[in-house]
CHARMM internal coordinates of N, CA and C (Angstrom, degrees):
IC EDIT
DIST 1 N 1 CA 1.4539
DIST 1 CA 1 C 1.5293
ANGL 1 N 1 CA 1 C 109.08
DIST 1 C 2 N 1.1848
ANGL 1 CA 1 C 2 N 113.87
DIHE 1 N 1 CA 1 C 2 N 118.35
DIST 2 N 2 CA 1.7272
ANGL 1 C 2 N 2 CA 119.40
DIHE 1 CA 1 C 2 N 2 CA 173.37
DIST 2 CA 2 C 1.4040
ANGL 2 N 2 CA 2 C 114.22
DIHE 1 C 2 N 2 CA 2 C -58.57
DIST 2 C 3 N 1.3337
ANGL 2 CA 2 C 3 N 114.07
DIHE 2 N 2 CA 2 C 3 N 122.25
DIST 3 N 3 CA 1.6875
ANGL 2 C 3 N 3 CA 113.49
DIHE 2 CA 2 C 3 N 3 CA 170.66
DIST 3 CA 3 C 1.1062
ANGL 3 N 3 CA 3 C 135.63
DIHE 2 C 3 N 3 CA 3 C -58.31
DIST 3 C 4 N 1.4005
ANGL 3 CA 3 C 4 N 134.44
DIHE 3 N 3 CA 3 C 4 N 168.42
DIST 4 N 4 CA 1.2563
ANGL 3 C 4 N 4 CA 121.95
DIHE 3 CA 3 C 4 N 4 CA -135.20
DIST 4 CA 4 C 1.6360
ANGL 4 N 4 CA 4 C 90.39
DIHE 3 C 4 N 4 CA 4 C -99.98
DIST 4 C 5 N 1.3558
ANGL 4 CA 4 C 5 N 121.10
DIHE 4 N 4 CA 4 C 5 N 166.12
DIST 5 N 5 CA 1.6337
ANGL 4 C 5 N 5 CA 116.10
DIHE 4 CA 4 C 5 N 5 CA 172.51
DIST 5 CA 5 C 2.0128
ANGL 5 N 5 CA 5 C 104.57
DIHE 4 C 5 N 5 CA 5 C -94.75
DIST 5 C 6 N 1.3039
ANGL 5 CA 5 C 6 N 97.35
DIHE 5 N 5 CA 5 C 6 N 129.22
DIST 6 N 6 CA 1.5778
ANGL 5 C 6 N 6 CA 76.50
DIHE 5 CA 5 C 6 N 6 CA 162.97
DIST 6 CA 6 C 1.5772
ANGL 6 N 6 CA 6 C 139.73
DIHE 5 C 6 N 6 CA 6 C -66.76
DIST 6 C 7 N 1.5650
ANGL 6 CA 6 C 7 N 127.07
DIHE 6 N 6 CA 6 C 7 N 172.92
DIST 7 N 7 CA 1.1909
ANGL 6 C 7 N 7 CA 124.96
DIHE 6 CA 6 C 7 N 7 CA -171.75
DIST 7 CA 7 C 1.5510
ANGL 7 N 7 CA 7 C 88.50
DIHE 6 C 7 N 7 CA 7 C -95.38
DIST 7 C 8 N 1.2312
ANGL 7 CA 7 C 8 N 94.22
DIHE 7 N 7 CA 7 C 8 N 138.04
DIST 8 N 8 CA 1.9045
ANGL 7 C 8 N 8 CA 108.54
DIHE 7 CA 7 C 8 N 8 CA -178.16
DIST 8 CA 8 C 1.4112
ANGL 8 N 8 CA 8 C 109.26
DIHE 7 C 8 N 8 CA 8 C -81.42
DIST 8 C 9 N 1.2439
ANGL 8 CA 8 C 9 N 111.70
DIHE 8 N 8 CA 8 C 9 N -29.27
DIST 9 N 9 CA 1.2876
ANGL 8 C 9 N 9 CA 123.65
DIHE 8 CA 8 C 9 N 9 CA 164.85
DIST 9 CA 9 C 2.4675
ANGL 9 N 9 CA 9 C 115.79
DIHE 8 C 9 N 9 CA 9 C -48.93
DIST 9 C 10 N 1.2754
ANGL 9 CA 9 C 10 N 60.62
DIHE 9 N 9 CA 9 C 10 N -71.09
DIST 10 N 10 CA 1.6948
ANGL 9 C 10 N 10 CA 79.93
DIHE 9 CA 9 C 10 N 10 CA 176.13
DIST 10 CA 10 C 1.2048
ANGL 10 N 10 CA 10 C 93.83
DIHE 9 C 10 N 10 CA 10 C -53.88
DIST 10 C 11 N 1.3084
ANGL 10 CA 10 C 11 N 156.27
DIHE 10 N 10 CA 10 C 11 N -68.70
DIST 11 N 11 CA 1.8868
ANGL 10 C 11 N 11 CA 170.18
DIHE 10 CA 10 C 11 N 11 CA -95.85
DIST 11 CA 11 C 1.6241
ANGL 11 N 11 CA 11 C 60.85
DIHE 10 C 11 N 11 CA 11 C -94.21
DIST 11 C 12 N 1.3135
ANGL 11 CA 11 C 12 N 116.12
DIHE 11 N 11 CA 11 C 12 N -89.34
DIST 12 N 12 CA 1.5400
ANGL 11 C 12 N 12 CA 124.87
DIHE 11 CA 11 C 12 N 12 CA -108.12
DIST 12 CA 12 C 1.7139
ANGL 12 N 12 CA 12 C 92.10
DIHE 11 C 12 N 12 CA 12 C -80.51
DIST 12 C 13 N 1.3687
ANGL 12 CA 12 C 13 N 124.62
DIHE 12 N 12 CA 12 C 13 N -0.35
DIST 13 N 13 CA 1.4471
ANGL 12 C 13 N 13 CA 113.26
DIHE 12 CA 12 C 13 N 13 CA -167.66
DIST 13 CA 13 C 1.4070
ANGL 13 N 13 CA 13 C 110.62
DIHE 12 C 13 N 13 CA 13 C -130.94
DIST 13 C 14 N 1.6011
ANGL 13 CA 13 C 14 N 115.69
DIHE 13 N 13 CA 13 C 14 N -7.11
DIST 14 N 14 CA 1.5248
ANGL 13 C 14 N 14 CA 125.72
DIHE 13 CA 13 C 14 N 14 CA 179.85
DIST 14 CA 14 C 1.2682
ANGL 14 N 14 CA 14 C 98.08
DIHE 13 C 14 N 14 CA 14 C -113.12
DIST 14 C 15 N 1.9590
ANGL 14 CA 14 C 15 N 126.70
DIHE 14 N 14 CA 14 C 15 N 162.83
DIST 15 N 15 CA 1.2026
ANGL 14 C 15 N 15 CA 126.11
DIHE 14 CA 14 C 15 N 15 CA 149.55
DIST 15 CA 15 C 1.3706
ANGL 15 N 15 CA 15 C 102.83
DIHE 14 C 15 N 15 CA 15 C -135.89
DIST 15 C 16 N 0.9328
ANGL 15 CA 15 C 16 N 109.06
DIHE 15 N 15 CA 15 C 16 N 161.81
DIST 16 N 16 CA 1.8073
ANGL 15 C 16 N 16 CA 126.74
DIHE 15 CA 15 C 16 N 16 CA 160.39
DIST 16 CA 16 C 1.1310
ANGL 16 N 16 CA 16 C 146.77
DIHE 15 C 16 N 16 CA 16 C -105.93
DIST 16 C 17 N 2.1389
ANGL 16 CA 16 C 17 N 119.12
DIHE 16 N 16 CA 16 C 17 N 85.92
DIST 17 N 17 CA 1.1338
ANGL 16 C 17 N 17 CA 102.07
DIHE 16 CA 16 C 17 N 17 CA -168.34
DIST 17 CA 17 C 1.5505
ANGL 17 N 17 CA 17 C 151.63
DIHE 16 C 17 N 17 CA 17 C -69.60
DIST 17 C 18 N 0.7850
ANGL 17 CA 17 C 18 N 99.39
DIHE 17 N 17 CA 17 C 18 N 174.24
DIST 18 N 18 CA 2.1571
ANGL 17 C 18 N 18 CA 72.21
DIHE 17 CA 17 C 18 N 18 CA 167.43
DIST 18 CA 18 C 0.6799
ANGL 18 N 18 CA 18 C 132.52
DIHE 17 C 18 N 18 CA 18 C -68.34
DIST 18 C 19 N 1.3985
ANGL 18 CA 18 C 19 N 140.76
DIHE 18 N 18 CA 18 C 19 N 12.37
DIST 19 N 19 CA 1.5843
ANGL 18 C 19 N 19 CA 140.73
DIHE 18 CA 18 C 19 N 19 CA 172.25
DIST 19 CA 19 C 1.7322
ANGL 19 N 19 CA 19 C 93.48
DIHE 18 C 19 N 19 CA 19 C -112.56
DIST 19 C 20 N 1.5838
ANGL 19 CA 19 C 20 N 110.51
DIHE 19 N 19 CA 19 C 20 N 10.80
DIST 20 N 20 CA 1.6344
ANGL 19 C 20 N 20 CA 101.70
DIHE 19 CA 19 C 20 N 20 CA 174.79
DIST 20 CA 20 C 1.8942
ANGL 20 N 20 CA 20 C 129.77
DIHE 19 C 20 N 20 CA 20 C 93.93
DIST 20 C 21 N 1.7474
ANGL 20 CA 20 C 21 N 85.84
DIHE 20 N 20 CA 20 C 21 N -18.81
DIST 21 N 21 CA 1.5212
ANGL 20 C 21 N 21 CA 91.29
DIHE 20 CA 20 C 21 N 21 CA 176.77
DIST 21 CA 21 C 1.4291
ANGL 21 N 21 CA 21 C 128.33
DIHE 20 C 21 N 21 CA 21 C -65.25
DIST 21 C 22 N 1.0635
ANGL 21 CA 21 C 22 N 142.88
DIHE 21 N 21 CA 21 C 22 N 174.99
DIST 22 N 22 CA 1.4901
ANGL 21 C 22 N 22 CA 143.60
DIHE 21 CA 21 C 22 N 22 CA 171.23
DIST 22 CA 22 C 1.5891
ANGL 22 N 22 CA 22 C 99.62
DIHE 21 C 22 N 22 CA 22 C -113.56
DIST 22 C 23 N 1.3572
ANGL 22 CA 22 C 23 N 91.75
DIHE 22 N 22 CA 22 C 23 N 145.88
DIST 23 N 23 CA 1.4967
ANGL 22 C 23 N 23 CA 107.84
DIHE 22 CA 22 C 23 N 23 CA -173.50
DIST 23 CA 23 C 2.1121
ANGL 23 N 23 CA 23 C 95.12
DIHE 22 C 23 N 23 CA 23 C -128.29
DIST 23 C 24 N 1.2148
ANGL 23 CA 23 C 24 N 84.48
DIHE 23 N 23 CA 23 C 24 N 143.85
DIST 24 N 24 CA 1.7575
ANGL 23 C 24 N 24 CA 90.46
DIHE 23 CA 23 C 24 N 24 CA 152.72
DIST 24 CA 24 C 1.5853
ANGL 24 N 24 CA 24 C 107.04
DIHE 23 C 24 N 24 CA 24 C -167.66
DIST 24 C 25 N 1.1282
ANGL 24 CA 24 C 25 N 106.57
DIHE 24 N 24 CA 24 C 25 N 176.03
DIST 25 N 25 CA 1.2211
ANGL 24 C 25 N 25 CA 125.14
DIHE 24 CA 24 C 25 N 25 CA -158.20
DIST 25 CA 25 C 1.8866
ANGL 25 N 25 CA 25 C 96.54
DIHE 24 C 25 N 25 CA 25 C -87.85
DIST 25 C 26 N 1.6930
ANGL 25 CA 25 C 26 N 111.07
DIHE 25 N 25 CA 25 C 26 N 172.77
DIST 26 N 26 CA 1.0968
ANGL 25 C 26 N 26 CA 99.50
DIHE 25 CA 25 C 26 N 26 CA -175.66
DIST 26 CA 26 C 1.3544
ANGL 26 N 26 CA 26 C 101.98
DIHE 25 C 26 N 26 CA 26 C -119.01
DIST 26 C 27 N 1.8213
ANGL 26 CA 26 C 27 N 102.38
DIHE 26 N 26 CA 26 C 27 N 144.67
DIST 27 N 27 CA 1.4945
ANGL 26 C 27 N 27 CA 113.87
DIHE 26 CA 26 C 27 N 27 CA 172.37
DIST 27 CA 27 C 1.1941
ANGL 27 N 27 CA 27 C 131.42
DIHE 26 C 27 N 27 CA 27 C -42.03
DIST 27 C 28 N 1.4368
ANGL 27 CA 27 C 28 N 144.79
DIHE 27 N 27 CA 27 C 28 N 108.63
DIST 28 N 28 CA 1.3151
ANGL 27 C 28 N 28 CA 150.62
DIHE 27 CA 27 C 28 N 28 CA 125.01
DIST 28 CA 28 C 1.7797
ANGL 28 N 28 CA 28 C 95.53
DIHE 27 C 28 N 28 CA 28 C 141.64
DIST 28 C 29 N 1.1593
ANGL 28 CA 28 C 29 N 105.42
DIHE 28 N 28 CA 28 C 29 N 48.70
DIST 29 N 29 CA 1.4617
ANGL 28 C 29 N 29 CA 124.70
DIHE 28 CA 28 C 29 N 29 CA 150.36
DIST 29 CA 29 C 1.5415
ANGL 29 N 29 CA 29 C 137.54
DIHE 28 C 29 N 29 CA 29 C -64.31
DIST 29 C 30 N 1.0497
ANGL 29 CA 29 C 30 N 94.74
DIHE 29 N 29 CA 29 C 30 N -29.87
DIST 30 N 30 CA 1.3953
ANGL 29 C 30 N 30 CA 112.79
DIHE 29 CA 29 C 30 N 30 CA -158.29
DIST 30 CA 30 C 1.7051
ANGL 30 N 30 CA 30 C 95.14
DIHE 29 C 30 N 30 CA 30 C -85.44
DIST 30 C 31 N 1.0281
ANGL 30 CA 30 C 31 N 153.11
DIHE 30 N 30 CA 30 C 31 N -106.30
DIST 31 N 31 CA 1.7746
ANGL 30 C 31 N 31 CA 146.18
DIHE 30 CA 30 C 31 N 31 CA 177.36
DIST 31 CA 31 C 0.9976
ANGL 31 N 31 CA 31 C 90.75
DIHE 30 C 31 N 31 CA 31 C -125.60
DIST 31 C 32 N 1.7167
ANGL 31 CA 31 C 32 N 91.41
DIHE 31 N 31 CA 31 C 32 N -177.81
DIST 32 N 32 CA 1.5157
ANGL 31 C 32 N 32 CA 123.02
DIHE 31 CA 31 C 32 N 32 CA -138.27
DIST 32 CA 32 C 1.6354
ANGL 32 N 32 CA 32 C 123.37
DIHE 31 C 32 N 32 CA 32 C 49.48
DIST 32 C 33 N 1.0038
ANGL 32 CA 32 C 33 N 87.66
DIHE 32 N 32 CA 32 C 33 N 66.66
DIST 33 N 33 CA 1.9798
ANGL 32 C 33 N 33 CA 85.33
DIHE 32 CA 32 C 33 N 33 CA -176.55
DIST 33 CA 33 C 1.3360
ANGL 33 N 33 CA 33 C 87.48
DIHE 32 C 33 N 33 CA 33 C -146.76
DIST 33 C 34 N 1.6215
ANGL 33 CA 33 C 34 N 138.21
DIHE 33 N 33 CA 33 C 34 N 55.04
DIST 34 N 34 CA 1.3712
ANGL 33 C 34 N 34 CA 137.54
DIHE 33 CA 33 C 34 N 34 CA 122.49
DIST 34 CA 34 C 1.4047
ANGL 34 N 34 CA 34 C 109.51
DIHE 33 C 34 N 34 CA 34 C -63.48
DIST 34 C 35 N 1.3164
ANGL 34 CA 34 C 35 N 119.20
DIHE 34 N 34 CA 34 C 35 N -33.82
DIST 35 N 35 CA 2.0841
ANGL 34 C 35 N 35 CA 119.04
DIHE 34 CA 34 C 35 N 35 CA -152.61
DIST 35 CA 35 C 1.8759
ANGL 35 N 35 CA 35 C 87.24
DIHE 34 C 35 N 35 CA 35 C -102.64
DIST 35 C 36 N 1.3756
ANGL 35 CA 35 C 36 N 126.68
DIHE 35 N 35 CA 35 C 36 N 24.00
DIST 36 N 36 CA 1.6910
ANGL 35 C 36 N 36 CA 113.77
DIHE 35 CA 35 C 36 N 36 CA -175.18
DIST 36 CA 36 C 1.2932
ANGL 36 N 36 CA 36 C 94.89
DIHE 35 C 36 N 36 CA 36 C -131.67
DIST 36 C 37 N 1.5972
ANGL 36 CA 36 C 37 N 110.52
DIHE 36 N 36 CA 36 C 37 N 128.04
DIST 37 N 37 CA 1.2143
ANGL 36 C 37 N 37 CA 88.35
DIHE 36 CA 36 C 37 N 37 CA -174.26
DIST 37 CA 37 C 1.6683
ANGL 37 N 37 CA 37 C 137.32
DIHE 36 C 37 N 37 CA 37 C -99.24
DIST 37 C 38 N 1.1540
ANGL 37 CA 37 C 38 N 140.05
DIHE 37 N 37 CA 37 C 38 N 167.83
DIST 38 N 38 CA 0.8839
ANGL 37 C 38 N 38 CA 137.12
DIHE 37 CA 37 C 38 N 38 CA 173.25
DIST 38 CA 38 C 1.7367
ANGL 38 N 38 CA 38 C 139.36
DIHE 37 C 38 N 38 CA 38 C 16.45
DIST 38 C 39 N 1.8908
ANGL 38 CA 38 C 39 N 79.89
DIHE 38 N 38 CA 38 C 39 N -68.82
DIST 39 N 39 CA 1.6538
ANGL 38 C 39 N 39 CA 81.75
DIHE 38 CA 38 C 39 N 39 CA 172.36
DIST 39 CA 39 C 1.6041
ANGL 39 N 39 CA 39 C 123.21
DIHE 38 C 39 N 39 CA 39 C -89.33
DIST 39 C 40 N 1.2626
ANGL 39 CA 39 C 40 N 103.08
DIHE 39 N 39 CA 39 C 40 N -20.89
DIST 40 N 40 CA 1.7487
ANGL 39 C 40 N 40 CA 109.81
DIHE 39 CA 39 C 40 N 40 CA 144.49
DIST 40 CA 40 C 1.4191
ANGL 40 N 40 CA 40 C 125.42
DIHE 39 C 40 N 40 CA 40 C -26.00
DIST 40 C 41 N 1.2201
ANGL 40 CA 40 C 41 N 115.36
DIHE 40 N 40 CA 40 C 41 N -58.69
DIST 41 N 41 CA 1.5626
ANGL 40 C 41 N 41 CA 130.24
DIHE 40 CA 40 C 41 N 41 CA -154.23
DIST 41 CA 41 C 1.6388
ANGL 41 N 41 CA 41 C 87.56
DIHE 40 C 41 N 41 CA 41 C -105.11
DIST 41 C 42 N 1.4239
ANGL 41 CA 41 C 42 N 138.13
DIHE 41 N 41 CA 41 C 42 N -11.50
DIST 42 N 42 CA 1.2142
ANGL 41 C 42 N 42 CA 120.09
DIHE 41 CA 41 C 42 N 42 CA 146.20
DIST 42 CA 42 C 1.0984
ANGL 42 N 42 CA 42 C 151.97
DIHE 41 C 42 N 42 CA 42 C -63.10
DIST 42 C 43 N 1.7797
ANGL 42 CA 42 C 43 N 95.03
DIHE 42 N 42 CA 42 C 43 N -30.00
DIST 43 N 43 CA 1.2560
ANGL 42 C 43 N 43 CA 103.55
DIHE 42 CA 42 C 43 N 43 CA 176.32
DIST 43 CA 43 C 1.4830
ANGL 43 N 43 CA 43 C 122.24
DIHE 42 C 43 N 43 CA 43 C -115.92
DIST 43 C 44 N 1.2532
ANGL 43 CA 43 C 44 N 101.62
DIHE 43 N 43 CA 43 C 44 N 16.64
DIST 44 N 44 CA 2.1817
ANGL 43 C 44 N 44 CA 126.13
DIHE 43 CA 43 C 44 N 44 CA 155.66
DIST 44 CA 44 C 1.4278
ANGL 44 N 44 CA 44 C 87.64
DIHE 43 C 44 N 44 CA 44 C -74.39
DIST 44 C 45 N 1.5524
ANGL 44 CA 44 C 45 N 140.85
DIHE 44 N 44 CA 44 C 45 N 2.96
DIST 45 N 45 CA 1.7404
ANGL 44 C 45 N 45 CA 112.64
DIHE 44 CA 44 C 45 N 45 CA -172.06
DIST 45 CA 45 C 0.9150
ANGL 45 N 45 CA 45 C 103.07
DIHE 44 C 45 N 45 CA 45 C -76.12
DIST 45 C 46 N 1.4824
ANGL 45 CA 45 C 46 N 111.89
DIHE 45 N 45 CA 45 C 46 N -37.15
DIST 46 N 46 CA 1.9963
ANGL 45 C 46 N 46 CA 113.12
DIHE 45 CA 45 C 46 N 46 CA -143.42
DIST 46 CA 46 C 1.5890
ANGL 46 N 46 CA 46 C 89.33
DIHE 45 C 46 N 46 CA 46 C -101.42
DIST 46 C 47 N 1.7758
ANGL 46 CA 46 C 47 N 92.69
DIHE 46 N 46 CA 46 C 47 N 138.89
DIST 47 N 47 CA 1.6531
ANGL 46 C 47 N 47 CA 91.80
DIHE 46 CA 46 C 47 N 47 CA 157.10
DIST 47 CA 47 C 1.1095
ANGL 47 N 47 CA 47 C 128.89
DIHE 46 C 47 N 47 CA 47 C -32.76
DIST 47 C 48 N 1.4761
ANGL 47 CA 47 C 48 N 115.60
DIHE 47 N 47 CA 47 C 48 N 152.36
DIST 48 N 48 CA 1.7354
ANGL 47 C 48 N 48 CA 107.82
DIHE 47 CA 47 C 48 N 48 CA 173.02
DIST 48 CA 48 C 1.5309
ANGL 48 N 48 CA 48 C 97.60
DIHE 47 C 48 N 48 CA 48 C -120.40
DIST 48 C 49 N 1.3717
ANGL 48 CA 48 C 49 N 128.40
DIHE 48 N 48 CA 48 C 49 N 174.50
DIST 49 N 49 CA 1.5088
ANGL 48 C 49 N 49 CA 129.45
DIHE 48 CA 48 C 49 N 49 CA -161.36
DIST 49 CA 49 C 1.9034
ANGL 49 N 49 CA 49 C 90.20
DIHE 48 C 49 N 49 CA 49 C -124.42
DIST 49 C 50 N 1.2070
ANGL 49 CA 49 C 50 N 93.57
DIHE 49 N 49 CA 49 C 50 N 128.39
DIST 50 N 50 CA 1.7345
ANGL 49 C 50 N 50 CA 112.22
DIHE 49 CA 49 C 50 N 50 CA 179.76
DIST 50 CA 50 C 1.3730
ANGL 50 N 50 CA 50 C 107.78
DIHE 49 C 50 N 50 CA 50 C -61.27
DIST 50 C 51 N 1.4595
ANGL 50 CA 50 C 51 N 107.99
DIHE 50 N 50 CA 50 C 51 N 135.40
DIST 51 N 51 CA 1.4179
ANGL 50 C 51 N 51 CA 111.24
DIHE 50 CA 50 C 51 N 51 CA -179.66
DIST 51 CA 51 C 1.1914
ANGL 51 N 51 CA 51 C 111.99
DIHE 50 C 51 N 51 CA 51 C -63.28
DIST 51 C 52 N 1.6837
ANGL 51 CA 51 C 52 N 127.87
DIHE 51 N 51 CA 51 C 52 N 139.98
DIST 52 N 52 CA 1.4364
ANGL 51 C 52 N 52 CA 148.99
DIHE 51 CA 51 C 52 N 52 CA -162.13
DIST 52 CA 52 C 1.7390
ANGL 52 N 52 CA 52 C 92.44
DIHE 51 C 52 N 52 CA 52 C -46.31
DIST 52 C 53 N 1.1558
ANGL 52 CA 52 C 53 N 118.87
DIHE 52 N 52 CA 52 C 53 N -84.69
DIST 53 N 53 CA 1.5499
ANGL 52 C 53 N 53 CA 112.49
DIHE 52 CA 52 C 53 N 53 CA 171.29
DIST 53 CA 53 C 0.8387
ANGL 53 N 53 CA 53 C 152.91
DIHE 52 C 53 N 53 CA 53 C 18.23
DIST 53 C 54 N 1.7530
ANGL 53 CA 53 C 54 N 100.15
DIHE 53 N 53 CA 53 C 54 N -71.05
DIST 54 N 54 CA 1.4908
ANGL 53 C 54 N 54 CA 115.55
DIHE 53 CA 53 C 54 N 54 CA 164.26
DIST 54 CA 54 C 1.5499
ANGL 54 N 54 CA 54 C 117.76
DIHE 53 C 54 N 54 CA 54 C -91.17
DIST 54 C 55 N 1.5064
ANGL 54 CA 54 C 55 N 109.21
DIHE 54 N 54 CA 54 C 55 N -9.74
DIST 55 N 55 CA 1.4128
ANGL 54 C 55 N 55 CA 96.41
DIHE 54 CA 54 C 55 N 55 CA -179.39
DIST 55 CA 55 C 2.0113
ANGL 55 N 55 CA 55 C 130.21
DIHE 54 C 55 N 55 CA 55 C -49.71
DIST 55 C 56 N 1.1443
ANGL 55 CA 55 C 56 N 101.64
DIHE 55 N 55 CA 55 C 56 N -22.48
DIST 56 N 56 CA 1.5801
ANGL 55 C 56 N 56 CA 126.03
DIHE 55 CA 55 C 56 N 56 CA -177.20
DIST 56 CA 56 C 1.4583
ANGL 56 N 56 CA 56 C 113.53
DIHE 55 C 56 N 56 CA 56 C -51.58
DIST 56 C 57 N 1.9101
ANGL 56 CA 56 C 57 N 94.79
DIHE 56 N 56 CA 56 C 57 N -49.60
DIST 57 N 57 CA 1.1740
ANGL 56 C 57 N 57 CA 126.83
DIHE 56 CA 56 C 57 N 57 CA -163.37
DIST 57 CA 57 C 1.8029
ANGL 57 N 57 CA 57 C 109.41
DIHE 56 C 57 N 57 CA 57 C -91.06
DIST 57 C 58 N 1.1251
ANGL 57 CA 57 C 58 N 123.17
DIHE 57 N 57 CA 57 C 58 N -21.05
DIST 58 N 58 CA 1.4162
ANGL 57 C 58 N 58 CA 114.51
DIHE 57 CA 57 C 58 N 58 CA -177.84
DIST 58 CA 58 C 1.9292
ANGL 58 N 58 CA 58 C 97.85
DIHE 57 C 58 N 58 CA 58 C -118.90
DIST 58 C 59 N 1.3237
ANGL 58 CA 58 C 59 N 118.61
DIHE 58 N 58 CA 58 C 59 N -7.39
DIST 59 N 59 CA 1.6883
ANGL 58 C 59 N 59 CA 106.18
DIHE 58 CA 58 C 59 N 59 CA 146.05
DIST 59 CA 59 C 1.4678
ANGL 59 N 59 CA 59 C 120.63
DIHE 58 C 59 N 59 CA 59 C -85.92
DIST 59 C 60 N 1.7426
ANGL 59 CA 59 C 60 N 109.84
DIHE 59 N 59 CA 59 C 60 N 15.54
DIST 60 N 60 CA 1.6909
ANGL 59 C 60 N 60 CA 98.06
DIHE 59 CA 59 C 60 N 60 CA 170.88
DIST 60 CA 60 C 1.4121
ANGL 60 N 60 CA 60 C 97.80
DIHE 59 C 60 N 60 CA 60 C -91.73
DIST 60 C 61 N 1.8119
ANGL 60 CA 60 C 61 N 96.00
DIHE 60 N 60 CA 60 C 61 N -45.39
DIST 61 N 61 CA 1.9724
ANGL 60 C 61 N 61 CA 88.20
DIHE 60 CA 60 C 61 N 61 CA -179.92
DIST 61 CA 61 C 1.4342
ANGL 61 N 61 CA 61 C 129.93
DIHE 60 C 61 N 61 CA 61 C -82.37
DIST 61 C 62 N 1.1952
ANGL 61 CA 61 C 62 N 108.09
DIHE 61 N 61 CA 61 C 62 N 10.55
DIST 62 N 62 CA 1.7218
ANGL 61 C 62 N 62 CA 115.07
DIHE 61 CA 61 C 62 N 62 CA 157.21
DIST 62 CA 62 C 1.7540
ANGL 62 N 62 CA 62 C 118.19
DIHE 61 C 62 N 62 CA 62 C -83.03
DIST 62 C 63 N 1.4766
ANGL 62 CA 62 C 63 N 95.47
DIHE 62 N 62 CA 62 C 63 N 4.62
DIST 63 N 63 CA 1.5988
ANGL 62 C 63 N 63 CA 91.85
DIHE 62 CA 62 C 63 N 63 CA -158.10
DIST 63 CA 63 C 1.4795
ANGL 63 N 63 CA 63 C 134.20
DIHE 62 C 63 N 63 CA 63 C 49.43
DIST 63 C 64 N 1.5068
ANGL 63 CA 63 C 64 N 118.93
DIHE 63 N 63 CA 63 C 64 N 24.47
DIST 64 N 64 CA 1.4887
ANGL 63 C 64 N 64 CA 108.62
DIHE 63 CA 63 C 64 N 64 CA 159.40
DIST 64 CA 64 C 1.4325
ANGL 64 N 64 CA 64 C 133.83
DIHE 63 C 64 N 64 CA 64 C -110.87
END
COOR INIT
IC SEED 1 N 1 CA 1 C
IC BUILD
């Protein structure tokens, strides 16, 4: 059976570490973050770990 292709979608916004976890980035990074402050936008740096839930669901569309 040929493996599955991943969702490019999913690719570019999930990762998978080696112990299996999901990582993504944190919401409202991207602009407008003059008016947020500081320690806000410090702690949007670090990956955040996907809620248990969906993890099932975004290692089907990564294909692993």
């Amino acid at each position: 059976m040929p493996s599955l292709k991943p969702n490019k979608g999913a690719k570019k916004r999930f990762r998978v570490t080696r112990n299996g976890k999901v990582v993504r980035r944190a919401a409202a990074t991207g602009h407008l973050r003059a008016k947020k402050s500081g320690k806000r936008k410090r702690g949007q740096r670090r990956a955040k770990l996907v809620h248990p839930s969906e993890v099932k669901k975004i290692k089907k569309l990564l294909a692993v």
